[in-house]
Every structure is written in structure tokens, then in C-alpha cells.
N, C-alpha and C positions, 0 to 999 in steps of 0.2 A: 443630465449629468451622469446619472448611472447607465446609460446606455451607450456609452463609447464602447468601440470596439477592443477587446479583453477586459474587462471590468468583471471580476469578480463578484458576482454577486452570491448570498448566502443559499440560492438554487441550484447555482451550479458547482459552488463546494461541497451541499448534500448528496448531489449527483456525483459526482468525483469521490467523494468518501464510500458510498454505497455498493460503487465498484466491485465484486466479488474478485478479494486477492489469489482465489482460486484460478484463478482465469490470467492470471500472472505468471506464474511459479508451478514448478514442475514438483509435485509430493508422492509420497512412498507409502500407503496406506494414511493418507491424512497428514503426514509429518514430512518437514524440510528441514536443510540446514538454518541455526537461526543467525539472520544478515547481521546482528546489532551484538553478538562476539565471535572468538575463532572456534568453530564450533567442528566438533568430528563425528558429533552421531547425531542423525537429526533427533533435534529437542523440540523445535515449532510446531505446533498445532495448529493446523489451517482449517478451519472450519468456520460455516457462516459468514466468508465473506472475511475473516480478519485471521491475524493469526497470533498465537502466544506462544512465550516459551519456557519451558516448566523447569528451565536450567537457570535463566540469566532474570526471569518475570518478565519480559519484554513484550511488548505488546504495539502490533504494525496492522497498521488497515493498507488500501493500495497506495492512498499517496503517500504514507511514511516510508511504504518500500520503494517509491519509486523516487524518493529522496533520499533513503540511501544506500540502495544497491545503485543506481543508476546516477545519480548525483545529481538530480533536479532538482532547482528552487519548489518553492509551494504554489506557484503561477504552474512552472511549467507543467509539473505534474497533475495538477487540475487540468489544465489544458490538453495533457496527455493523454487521460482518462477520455476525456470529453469525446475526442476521435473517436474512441475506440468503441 
């Protein structure tokens, strides 16, 4: 049952979380604009893989950014991840 083809399982959402968002997004000594308000000086903190933002508290691993800078469901972006 859990082996159909795209089936989520909790391996390959570790896999997809673990993603370093570094590897995403383009930073300025560490810092970005942050996606989650309208922001004009980078506030995001990108380090370890995740990022925060010491303006808005917001806090994005790769598949929340790629849910919504890009506008993927939570499949897609898992599955996103996964290629890359």
C-alpha cells in the first residue's frame, strides 16, 4: 500500500526537510529578503539549512520556501527537493 508510486512516506519528507535552503536562495553575508512579508532590507537569517527572520519571527526550511516563493503544494515540493 505504501509503495505506490509518489506516496509520501516520513523518509522522504526527512529527506526533503533536511534540504539545505542554502542551496535555494541567493544571501548577502548569511541574510535574504524574507518571502513570508514585504520586506526591504534583508532580515532572514539563512544558516544551517533553514532560515529565520528577526523582523517578522518567521521561520522557512526548503519546503516552506518552496511553498511559498514558488507556490508548490507540500507533495510537490517534497518531490522537488527529491530531484535535486
Amino acid at each position: 500500500r505504501h509503495n505506490r508510486p509518489g506516496y509520501l512516506d516520513q523518509s522522504r519528507i526527512e529527506t526533503a526537510r533536511a534540504f539545505p535552503l542554502e542551496e535555494l536562495v541567493e544571501t548577502k553575508r548569511g541574510m535574504m529578503l524574507c518571502p513570508l512579508h514585504d520586506d526591504t532590507h534583508p532580515s532572514m537569517l539563512v544558516k544551517n539549512g533553514f532560515g529565520y527572520c528577526f523582523s517578522c519571527h518567521g521561520y522557512l526550511d526548503s519546503i516552506g520556501y518552496l511553498m511559498r516563493v514558488r507556490g508548490l503544494n507540500f507533495r510537490e515540493a517534497v518531490e522537488n527537493l527529491q530531484r535535486r
